[in-house]
C-alpha positions in Angstrom: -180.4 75.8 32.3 -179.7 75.7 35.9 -183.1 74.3 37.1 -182.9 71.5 34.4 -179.4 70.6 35.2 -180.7 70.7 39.6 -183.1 68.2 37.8 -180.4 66.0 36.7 -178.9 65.3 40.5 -182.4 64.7 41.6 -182.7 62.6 39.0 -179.5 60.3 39.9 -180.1 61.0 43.5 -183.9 59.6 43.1 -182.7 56.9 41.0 -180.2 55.9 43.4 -182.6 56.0 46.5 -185.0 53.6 44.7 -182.2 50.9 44.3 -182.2 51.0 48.2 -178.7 49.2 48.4 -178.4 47.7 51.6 -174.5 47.8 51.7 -172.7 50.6 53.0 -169.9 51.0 50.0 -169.6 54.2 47.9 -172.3 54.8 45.9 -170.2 55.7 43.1 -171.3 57.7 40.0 -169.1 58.4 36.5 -170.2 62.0 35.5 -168.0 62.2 31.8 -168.1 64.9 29.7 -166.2 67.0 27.2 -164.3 69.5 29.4 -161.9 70.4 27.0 -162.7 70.8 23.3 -165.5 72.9 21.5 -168.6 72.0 24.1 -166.5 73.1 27.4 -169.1 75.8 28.2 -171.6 72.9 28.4 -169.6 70.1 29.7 -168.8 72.9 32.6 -172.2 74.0 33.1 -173.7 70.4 33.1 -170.8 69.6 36.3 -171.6 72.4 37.7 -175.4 72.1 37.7 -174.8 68.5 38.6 -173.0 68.9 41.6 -175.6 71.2 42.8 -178.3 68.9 42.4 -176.5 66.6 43.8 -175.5 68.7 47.2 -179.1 70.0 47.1 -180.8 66.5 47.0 -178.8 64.8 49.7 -179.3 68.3 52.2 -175.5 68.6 51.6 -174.3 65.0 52.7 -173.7 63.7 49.7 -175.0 60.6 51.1 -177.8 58.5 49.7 -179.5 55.7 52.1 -176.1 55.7 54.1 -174.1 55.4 51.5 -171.7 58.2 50.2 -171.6 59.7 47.0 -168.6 59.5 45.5 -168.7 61.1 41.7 -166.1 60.1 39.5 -165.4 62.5 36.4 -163.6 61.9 33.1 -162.9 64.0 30.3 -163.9 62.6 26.8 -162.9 65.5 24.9 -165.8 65.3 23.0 -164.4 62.2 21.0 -166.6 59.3 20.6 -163.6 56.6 21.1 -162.6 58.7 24.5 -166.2 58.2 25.4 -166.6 55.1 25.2 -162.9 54.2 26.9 -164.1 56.6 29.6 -167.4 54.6 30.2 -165.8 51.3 30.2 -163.4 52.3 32.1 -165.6 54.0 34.4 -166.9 50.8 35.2 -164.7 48.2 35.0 -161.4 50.0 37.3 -163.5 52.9 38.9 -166.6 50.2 40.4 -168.9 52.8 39.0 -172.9 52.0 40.0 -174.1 54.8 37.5 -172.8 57.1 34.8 -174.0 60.4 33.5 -172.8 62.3 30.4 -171.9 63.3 27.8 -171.9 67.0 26.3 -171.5 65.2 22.4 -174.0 63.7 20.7 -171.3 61.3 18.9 -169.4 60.4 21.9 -172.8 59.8 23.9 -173.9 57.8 21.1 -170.4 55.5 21.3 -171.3 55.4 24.7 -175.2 53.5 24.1 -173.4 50.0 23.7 -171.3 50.3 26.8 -174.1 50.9 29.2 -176.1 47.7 27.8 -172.9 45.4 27.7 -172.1 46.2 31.2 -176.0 46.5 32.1 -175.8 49.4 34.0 -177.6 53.1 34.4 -176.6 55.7 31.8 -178.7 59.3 31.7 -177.8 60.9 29.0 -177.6 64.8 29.2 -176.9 67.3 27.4 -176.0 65.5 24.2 -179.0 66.0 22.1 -179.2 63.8 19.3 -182.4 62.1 18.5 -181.0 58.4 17.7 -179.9 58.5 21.9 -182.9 57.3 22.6 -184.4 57.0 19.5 -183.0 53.9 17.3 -179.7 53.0 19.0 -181.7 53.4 22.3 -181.4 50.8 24.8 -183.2 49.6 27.9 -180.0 51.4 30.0 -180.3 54.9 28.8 -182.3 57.8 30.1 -182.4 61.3 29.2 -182.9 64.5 31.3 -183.0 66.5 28.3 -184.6 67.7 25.2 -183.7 66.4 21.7 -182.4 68.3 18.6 -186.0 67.4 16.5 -188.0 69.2 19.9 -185.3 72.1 19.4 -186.9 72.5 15.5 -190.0 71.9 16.7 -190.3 74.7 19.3 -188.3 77.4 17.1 -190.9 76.6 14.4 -194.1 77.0 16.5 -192.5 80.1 18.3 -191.6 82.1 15.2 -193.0 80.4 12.5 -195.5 82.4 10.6 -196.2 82.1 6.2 -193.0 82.4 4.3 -190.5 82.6 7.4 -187.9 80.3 7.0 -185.9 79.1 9.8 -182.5 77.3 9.9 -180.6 75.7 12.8 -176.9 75.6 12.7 -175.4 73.4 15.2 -172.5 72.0 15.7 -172.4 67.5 15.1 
């Protein structure tokens, strides 16, 4: 978990280095996820991990190409509509660049259209729904991590032999 979520910062941090803004404004980045509500172990493990990658990729300067990183995070509760407020929001008042989140699959989905309307960077972790960038995907989304039908997959190829059965039970 820790190693994917380090992967996450680099992932922001190498996306952000590419852009190679010339400017020296904040680099500011919208991190919004479900702190409180039934996912906070994951919304507090995906900050955490994110903030590590972050520190880790930048040497500790939290500075990208001169400019400094400036993360911006928002609570959606794990409600779609809070989401999607949070992401527009995140963009429009807070001058975000980039955003990154969320921990529900419903409220990251709610997010999708935001990202393309304001044509701007969303990665998408650790919601896991296949739809994110399956069919409502759109040319603004990224994902760091695995899906729900690779979940079903794997548990059925690691413990699947004749006449086992296998259910997953996950929260929506």
């Amino acid at each position: 978990m820790t190693f994917r979520l380090k992967s996450l910062g680099l992932a922001v941090a190498a996306l952000i280095a590419a852009a190679g803004a010339a400017a020296a404004d904040d680099l500011k980045i919208a991190l919004i996820r479900g702190l409180t509500g039934p996912l906070q172990a994951y919304a507090k493990q995906t900050e955490t991990g994110f903030m590590m990658g972050l520190e880790y990729a930048t040497k500790g300067t939290m500075e990208v190409d001169g400019r400094k990183i400036v993360v911006i995070a928002k609570d959606d509760q794990s409600k779609p509509d809070l989401a999607k407020t949070a992401l527009a929001e995140a963009y429009e008042d807070d001058g975000a660049d980039i955003a990154v989140g969320t921990t529900s699959s419903a409220a990251a989905l709610a997010m999708l259209p935001v990202a393309e309307e304001h044509k701007k960077i969303l990665i998408v972790e650790p919601a896991v729904a296949d739809d994110i960038t399956g069919s409502k995907w759109n040319r603004y989304i990224f994902r760091t991590a695995r899906n729900s039908s690779q979940d079903a997959i794997s548990n059925a190829v690691a413990i699947g032999k004749p006449g086992e059965h296998i259910a997953t039970l996950a929260q929506d």
